[in-house]
C-alpha positions as CSV (number, residue, x, y, z in Angstrom):
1,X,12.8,11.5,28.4
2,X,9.7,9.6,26.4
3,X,6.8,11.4,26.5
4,X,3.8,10.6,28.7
5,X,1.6,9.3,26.1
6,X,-0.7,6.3,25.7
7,X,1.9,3.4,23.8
8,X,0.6,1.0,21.0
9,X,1.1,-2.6,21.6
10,X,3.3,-4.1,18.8
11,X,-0.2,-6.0,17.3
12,X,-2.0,-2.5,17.7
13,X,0.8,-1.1,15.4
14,X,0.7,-4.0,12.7
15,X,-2.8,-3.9,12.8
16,X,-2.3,-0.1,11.5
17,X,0.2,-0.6,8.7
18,X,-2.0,-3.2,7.6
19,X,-5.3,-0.7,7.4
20,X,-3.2,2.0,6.0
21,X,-2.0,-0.5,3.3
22,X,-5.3,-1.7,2.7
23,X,-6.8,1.7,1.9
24,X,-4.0,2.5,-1.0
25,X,-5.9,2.1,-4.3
26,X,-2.3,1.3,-6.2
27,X,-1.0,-1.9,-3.3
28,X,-4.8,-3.6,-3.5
29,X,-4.2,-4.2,-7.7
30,X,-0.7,-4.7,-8.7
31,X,1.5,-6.5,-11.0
32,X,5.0,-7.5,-9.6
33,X,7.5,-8.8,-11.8
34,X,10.2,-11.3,-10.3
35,X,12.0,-14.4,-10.3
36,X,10.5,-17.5,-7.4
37,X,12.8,-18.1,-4.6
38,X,12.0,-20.1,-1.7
39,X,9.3,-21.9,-3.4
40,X,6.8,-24.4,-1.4
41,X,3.7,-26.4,-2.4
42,X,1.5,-26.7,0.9
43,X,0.0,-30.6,0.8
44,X,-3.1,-27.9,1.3
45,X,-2.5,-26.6,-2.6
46,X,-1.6,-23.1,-1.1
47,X,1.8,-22.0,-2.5
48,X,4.7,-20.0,-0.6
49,X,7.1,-18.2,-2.1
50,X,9.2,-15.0,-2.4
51,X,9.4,-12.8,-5.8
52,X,13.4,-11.2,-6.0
53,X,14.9,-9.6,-8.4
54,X,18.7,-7.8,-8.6
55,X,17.7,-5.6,-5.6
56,X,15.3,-6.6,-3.4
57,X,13.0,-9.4,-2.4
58,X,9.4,-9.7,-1.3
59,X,7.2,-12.7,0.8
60,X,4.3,-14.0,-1.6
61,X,1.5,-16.4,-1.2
62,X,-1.0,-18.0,-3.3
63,X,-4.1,-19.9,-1.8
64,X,-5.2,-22.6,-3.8
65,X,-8.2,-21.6,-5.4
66,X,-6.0,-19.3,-7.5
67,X,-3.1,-21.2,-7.8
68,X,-5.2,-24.3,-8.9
69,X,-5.9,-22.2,-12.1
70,X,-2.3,-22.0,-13.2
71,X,-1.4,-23.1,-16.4
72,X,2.0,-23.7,-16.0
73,X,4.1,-25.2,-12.6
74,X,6.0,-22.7,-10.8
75,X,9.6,-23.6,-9.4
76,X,12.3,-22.4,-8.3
77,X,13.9,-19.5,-10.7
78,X,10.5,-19.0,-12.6
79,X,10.2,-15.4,-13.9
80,X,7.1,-14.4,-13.3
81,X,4.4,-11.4,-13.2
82,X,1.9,-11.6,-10.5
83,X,-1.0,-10.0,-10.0
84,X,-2.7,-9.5,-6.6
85,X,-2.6,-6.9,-3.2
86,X,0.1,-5.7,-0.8
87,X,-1.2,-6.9,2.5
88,X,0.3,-7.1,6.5
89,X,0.4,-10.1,7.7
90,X,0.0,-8.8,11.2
91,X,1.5,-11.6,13.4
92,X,5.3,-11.3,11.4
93,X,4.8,-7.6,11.4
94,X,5.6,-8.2,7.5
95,X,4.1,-7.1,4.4
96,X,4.0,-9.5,2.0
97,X,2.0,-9.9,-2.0
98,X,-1.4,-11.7,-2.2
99,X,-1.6,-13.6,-5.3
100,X,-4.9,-14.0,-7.3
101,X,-2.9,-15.1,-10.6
102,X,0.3,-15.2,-12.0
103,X,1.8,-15.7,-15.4
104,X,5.6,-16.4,-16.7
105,X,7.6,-13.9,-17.9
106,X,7.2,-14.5,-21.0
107,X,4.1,-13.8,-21.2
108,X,4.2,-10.7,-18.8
109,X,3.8,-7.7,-21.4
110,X,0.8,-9.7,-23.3
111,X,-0.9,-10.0,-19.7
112,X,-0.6,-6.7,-18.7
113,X,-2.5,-5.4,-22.0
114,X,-5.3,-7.6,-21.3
115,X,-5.3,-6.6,-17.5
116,X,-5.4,-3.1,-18.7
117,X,-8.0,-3.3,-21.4
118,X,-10.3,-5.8,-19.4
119,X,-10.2,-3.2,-16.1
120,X,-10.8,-0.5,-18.9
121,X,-13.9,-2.3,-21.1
122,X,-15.2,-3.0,-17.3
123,X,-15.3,0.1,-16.6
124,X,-17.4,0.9,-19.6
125,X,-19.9,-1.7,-18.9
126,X,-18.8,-4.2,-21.9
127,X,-18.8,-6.9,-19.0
128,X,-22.5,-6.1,-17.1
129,X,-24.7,-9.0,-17.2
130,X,-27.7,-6.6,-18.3
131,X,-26.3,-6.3,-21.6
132,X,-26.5,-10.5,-22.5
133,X,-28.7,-11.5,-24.3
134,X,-30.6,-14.7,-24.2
135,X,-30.2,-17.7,-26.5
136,X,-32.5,-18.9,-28.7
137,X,-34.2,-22.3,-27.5
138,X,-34.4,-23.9,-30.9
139,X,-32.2,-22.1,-33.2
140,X,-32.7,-23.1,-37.0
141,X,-28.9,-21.7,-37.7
142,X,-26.0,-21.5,-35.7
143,X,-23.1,-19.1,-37.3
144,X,-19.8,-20.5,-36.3
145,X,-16.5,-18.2,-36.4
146,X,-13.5,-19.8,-36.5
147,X,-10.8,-21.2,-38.7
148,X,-12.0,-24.1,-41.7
149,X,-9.3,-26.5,-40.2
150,X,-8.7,-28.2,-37.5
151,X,-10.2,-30.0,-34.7
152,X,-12.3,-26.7,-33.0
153,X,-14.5,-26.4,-36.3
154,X,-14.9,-30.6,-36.2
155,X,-15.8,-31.1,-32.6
156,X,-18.5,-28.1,-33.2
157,X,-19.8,-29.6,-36.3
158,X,-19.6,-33.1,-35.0
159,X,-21.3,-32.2,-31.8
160,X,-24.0,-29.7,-33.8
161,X,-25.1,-32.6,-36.0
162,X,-25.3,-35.2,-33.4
163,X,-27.0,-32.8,-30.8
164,X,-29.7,-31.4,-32.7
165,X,-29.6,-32.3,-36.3
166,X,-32.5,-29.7,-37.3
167,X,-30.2,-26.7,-37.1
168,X,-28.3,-25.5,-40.0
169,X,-24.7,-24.7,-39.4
170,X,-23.4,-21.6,-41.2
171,X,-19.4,-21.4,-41.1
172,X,-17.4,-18.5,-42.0
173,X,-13.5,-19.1,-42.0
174,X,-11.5,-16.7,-40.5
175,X,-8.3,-16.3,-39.5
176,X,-7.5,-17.3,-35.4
177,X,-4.3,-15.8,-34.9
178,X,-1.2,-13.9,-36.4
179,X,-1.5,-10.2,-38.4
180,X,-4.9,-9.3,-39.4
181,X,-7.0,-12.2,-37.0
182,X,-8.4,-9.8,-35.2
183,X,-9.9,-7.6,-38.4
184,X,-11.1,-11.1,-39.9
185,X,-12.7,-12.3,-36.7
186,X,-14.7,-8.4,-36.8
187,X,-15.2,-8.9,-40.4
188,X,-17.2,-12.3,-39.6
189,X,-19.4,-11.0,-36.7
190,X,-20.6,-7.9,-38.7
191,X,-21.2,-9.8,-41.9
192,X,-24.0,-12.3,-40.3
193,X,-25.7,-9.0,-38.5
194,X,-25.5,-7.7,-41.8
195,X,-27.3,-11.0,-43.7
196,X,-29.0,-12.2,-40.5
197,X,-28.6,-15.4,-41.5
198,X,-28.2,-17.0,-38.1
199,X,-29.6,-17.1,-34.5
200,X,-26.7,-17.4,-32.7
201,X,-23.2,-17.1,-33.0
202,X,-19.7,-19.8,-31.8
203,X,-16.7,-16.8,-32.1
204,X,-13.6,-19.3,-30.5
205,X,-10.9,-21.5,-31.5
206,X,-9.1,-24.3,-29.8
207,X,-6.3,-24.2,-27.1
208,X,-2.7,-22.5,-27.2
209,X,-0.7,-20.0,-26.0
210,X,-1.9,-16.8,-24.6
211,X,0.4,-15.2,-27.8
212,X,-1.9,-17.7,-29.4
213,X,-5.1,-16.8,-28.4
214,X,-4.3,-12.8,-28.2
215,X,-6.7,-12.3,-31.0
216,X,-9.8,-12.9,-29.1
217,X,-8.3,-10.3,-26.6
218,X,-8.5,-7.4,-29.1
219,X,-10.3,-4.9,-28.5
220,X,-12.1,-4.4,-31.6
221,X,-13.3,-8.0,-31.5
222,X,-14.4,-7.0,-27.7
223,X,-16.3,-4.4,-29.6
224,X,-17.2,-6.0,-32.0
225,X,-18.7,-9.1,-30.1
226,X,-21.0,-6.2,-27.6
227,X,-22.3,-4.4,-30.3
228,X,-23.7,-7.7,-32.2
229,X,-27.8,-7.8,-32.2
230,X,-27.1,-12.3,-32.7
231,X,-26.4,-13.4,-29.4
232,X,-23.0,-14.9,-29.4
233,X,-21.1,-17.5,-27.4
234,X,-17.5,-17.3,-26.7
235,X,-15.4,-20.5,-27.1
236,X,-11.8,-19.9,-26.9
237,X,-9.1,-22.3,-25.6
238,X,-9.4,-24.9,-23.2
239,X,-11.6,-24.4,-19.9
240,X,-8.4,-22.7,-17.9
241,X,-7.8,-20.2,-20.7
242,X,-9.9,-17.0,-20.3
243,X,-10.1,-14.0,-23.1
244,X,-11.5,-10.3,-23.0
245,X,-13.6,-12.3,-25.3
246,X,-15.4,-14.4,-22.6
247,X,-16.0,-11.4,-20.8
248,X,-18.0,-9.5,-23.2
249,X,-19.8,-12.2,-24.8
250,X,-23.2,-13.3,-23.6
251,X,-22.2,-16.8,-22.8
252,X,-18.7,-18.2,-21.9
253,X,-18.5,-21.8,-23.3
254,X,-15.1,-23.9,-21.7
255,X,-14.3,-25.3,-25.1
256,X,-16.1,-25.3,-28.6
257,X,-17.4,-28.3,-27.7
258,X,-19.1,-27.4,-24.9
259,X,-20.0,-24.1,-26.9
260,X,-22.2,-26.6,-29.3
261,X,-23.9,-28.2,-26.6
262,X,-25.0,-24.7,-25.1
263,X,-26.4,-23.2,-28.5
264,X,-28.5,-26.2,-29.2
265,X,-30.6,-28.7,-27.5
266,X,-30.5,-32.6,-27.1
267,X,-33.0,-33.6,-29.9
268,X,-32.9,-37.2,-28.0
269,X,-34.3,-35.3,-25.1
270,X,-36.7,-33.3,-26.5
271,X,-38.1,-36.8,-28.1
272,X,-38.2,-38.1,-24.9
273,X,-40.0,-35.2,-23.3
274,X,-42.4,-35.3,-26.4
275,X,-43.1,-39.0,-25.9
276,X,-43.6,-38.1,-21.9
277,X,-46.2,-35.7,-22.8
278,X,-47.8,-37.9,-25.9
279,X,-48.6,-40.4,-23.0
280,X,-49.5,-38.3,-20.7
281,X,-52.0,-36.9,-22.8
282,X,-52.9,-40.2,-24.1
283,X,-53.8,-41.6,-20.4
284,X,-55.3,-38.2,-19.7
285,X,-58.1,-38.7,-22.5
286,X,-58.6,-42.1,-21.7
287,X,-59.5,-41.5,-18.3
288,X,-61.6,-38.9,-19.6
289,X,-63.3,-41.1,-22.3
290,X,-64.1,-44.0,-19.1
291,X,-65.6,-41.1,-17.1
292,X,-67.8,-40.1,-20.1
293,X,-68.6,-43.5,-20.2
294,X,-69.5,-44.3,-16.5
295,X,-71.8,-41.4,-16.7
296,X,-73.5,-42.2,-19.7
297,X,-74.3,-45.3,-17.6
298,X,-75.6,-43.7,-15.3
299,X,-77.9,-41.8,-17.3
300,X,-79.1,-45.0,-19.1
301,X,-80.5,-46.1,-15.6
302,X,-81.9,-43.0,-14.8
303,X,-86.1,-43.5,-14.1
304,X,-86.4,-40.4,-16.9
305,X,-85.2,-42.1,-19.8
306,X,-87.1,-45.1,-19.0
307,X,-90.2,-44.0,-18.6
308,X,-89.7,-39.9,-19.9
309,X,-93.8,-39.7,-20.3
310,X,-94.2,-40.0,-16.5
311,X,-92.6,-37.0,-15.9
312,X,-94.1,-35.4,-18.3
313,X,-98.1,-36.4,-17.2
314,X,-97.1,-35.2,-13.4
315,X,-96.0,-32.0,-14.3
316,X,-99.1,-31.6,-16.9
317,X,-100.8,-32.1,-13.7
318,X,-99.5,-30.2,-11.5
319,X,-99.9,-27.0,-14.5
320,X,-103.5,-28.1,-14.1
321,X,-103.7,-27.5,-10.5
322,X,-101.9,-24.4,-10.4
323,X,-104.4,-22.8,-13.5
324,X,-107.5,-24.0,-11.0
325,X,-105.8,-22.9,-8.1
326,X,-105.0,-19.3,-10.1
327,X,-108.8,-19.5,-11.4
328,X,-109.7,-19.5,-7.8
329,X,-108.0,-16.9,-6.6
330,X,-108.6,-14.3,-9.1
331,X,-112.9,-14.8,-8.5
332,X,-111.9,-14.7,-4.8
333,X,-109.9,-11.5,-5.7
334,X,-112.6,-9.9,-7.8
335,X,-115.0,-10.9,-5.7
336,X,-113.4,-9.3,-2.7
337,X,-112.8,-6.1,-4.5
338,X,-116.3,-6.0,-5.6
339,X,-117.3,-6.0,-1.9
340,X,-115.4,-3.0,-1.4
341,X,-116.2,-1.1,-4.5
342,X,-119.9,-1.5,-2.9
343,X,-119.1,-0.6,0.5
344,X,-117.1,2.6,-0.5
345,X,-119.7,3.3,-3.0
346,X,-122.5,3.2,-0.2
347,X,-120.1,5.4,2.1
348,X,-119.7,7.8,-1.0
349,X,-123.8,7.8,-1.5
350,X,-123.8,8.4,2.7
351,X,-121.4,11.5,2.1
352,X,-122.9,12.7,-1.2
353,X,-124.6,16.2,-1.6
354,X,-127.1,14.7,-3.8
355,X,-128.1,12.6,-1.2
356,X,-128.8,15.2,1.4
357,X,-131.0,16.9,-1.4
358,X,-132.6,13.6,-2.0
359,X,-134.0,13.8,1.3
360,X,-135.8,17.3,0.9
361,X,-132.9,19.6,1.2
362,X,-132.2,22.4,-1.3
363,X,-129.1,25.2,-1.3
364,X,-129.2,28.8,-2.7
365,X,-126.7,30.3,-4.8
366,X,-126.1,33.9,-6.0
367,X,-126.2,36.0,-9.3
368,X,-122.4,34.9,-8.8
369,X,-122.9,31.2,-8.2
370,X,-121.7,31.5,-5.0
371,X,-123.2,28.9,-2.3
372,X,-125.5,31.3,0.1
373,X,-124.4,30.1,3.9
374,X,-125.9,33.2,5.7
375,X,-129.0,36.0,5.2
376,X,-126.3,38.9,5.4
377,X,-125.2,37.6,2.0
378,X,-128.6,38.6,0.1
379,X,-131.0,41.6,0.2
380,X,-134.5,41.8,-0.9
381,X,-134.4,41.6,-4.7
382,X,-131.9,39.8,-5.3
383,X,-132.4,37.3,-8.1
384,X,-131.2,33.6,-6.3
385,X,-131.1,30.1,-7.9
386,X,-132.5,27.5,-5.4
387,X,-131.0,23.5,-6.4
388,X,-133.1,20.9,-5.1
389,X,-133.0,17.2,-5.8
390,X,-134.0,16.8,-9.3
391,X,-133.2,20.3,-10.6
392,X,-133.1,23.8,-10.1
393,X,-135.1,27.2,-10.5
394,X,-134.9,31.0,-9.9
395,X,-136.0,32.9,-7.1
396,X,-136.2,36.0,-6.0
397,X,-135.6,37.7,-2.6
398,X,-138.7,39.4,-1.1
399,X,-137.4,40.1,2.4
């Protein structure tokens, strides 16, 4: 008998599988290796297909913005190794391989190294956008690393010189591919931060295959390319072709073409901005020469510079009132103050001791010259100086 417990619907279940997959850290980056059966190119540029091999088959599907990226066309009986996730598609109830790029075969041992060193050099930090450097504006020499023949050095040169002819180009000729590429390509990048005898730095080559291009996926050029003080511009292949290279460089250029019109500017460009800014400046002072002018004018018509004396004979005249004006205050002034002095003077003379004496009034003092206010302060003998108006003389106490 099934036990009485709550049942999952069949989506509920799906749903599940396809969580549980999700979460495993080996089916969300994988490399599958298989030959394409049952291969269809949607009119939407999505791609369906199924990866077999001896044993066993498994659904695939690439959406187009990955699969318009390929440089080759898939078909029927293509060995291939895919990279992508392990997902549920939930309304099949079937698992089936997400595909974010794909190589042939051929190829698939090559790929795998540069998966496995560009996931490793990632997670160094050879790839964080903190490390790039900027690129000179105006760079009097550009270094160029590449072979001395062909047409990636030309289209550089020819694009260099007809770009911005002030800029020196430096080449040093290494070797692109085969034994010892890689060592050459190092030896070149180290030699011009050595000699500083650039400001920045083309490292590329034209187009090929990826057995072609596997020098720039080296890791001592990887190295090599971080570790260089001469910002550096990577410019390998053609625009679909990418290279551990790319990654580590401070600036990817699509082609060495494009690579010389990133490193320098468009000297017919900065002319024309030049000649912008000459006239500008040019209408800028004439406008301020006419409004020098205007006011100049306006001077000229001014009533001072006409008659400048008239000016001159008011404000004489107006000093001349102000020094009678001042005159006049400073007797009223005195004057006034003389007043007081008189008043308070004649108050003073009012309060004044003198005065009191002046009026027949004298005071004692004592042997001591103490002031003598009461009879209890002398006895009979005492010897007493009596101050009157206009002097002073002794006395002597009788009773």
């Amino acid at each position: 008998m099934i036990e009485e417990r709550k049942a999952l619907s069949v989506t509920q279940v799906n749903l599940y599988v396809k969580d549980v997959i999700a979460r495993d850290d080996i089916l969300c980056d994988i490399l599958v290796k298989g030959e394409l059966s049952n291969f269809k190119a949607h009119s939407s540029g999505h791609m369906y297909m199924s990866l077999k091999d001896d044993s066993g088959v498994i659904r695939a599907v690439m959406f187009r913005s990955s699969a318009s990226k390929l440089n080759f066309k898939p078909q029927n009986g293509t060995k291939v190794i895919a990279h992508g996730r392990i997902g549920v598609y939930e309304r099949d109830g079937q698992y089936q391989l997400y595909i974010d790029d794909m190589q042939q075969d051929g190829q698939g041992d090559l790929y795998a190294a540069f998966e496995q060193l560009k996931i490793k050099l990632a997670a160094e930090g050879l790839f964080d956008p903190v490390h790039k450097k900027p690129l000179p504006k105006y760079p009097k020499k550009v270094g160029v690393v590449t072979a001395p023949t062909g047409a990636a050095i030309r289209d550089i040169i020819n694009v260099l010189t007809r770009r911005f002819s002030y800029s020196d180009i430096v080449l040093y000729p290494v070797l692109v591919q085969g034994e010892n590429s890689a060592a050459s390509i190092v030896e070149a990048i180290e030699y011009f931060n050595k000699s500083k005898i650039a400001d920045v730095l083309i490292v590329g080559r034209g187009g090929g295959s990826i057995e072609d291009l596997w020098s720039f996926n080296e890791e001592i050029v990887a190295r090599a390319i971080y570790n260089s003080e001469i910002p550096i511009v990577s410019a390998v292949g053609h625009e679909i072709d990418f290279t551990i290279s790319d990654f580590v460089a401070d600036l990817r250029a699509p082609t060495p073409s494009a690579a010389a019109e990133l490193v320098v500017p468009s000297q017919i460009e900065l002319a024309e901005k030049f000649n912008n800014v000459y006239k500008m400046m040019y209408r800028q002072a004439l406008r301020i020469i006419e409004n020098r002018r205007l006011q100049i004018e306006k001077c000229k018509d001014r009533a001072v510079f006409k008659n400048p004396l008239r000016n001159i004979d008011s404000d004489r005249q107006y000093l001349d009132n102000l020094a009678h004006m001042f005159e006049t205050a400073c007797k009223s002034a005195v004057a006034a103050k003389r007043q007081k002095v008189a008043e308070n003077a004649a108050k003073l003379d009012a309060l004044s001791p003198l005065g009191t004496l002046g009026r027949g009034y004298a005071f004692a003092k004592n042997s001591s010259g103490a002031v003598i206010r009461s009879v209890s302060q002398v006895s009979a003998g005492d010897k007493v100086t009596i101050r009157v108006s206009d002097g002073d003389f002794k006395a002597e106490v009788i009773d």
